[in-house]
C-alpha positions as CSV (number, residue, x, y, z in Angstrom):
1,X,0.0,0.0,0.0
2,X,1.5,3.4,-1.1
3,X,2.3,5.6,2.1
4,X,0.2,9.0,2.4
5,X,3.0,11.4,1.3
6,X,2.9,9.3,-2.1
7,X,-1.2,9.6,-2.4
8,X,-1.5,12.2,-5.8
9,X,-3.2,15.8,-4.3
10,X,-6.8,15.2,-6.7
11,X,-7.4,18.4,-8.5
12,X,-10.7,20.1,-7.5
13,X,-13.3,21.6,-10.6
14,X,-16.2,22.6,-10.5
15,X,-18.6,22.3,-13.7
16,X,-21.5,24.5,-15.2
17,X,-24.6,23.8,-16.6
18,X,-25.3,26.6,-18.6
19,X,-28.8,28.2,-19.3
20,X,-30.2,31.6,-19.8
21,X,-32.1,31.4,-17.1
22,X,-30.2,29.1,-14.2
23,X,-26.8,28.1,-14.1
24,X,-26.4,24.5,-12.4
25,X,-23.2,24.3,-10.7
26,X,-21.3,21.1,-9.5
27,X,-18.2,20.1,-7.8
28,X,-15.9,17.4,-7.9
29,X,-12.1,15.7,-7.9
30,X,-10.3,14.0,-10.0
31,X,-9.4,11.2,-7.3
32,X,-13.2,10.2,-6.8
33,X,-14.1,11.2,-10.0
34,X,-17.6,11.9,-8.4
35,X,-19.5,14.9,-8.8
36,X,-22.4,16.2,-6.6
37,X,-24.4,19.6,-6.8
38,X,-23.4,22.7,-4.9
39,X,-25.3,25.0,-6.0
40,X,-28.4,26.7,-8.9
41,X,-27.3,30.4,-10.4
42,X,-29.9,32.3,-11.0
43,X,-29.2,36.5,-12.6
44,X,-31.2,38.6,-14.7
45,X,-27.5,40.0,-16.2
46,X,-24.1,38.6,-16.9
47,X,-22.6,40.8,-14.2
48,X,-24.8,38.8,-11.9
49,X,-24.0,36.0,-13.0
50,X,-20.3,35.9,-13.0
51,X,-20.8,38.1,-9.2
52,X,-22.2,34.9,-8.2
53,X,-20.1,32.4,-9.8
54,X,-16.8,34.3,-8.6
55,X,-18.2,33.7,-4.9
56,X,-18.9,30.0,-6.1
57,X,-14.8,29.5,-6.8
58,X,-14.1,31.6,-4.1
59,X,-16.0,28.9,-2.0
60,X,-14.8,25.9,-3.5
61,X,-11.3,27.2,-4.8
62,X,-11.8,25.0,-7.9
63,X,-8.2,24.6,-10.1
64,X,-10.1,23.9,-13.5
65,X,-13.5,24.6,-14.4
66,X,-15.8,22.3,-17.0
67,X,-18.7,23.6,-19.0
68,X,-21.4,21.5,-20.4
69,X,-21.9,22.3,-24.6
70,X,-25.2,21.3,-26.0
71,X,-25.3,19.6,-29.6
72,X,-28.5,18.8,-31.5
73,X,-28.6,14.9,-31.9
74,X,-26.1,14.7,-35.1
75,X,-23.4,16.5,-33.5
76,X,-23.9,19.7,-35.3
77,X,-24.4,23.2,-33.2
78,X,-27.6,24.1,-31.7
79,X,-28.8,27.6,-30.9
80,X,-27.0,27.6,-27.6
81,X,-24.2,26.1,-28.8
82,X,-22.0,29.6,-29.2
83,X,-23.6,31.0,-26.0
84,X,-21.7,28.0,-23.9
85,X,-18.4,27.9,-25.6
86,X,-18.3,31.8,-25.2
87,X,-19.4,31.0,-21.1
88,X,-16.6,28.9,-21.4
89,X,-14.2,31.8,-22.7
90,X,-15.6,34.5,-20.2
91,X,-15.2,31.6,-17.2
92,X,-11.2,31.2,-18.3
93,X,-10.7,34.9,-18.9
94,X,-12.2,36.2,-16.2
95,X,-11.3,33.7,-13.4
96,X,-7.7,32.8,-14.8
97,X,-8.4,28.8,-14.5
98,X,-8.2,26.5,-17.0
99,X,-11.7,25.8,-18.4
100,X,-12.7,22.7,-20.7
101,X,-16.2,21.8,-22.5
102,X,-17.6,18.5,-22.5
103,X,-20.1,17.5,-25.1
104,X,-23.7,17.4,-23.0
105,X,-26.3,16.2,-25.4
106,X,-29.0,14.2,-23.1
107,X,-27.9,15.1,-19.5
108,X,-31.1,17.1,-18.8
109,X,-33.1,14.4,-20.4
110,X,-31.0,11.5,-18.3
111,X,-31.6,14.0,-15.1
112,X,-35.3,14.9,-15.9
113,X,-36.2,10.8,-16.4
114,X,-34.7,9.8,-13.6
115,X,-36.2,12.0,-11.4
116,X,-39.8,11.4,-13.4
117,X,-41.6,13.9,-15.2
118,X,-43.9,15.9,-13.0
119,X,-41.2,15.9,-10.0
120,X,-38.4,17.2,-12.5
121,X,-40.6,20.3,-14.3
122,X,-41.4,21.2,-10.3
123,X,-37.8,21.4,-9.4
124,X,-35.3,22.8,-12.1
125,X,-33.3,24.0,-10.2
126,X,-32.3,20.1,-9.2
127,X,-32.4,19.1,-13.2
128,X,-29.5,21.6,-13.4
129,X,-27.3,20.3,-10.2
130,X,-28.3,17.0,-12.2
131,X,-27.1,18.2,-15.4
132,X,-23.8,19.9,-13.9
133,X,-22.8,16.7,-12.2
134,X,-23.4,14.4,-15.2
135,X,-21.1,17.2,-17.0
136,X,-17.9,16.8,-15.1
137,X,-18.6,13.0,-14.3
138,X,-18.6,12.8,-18.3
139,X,-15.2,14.8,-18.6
140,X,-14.2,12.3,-16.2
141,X,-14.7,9.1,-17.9
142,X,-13.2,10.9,-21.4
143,X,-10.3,10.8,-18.9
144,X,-9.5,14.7,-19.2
């Protein structure tokens, strides 16, 4: 058995649902390779927004960041496609951490039928924890 001083540090991230109107927010490490929702972003205004994610890192004192991309079933870019990859941009400008985007056709729709139907419309805010913790634990498995 490896001693402690041998055990790898795990690097910290946390990982973004995006949406214009909520931002789901998880956290994990790279040792577990879990994930598990920390919070739900809601702001009228990007300043708002990033106000509230920049407490978010502050909290957590994440070392990369992950951002969830939407694709339309074929792979090809969907309406809020440009909006995420550009989320991802202002998340790695602003906060100077390295920021990667995971492909995330289907995690609402994994998150929403797990949940059930009626239970997941009543509760969005949990659909996009859901969503943001399917997000990294997909960067995970790519092995990023």
């Amino acid at each position: 058995m490896p001693s402690m001083k041998h055990m790898p540090n795990p690097t910290l991230f946390l990982a973004f649902d995006f949406g214009l109107k909520r931002v789901g927010v998880a956290f994990g490490n790279s040792l577990t390779k879990t994930a598990r929702g920390v919070a739900v972003v809601e702001a009228d205004d990007d300043a708002a927004r990033f106000s509230k994610i920049e407490a978010l890192i502050r909290e957590w004192q994440p070392e990369a960041l992950v951002v969830g991309v939407p694709r339309n079933v074929d792979g090809t870019p969907n309406d809020l496609t440009p909006r995420c990859e550009r989320f991802a941009r202002q998340l790695q400008g602003r906060f100077e951490l390295p920021c990667s985007t995971v492909d995330e056709r289907y995690t609402s729709a994994v998150v929403e039928s797990c949940m059930g139907g009626k239970a997941a419309r009543d509760s969005k805010g949990k659909v996009d924890m859901g969503s943001a913790c399917l997000i990294l634990e997909q960067f995970f498995l790519e092995g990023r």
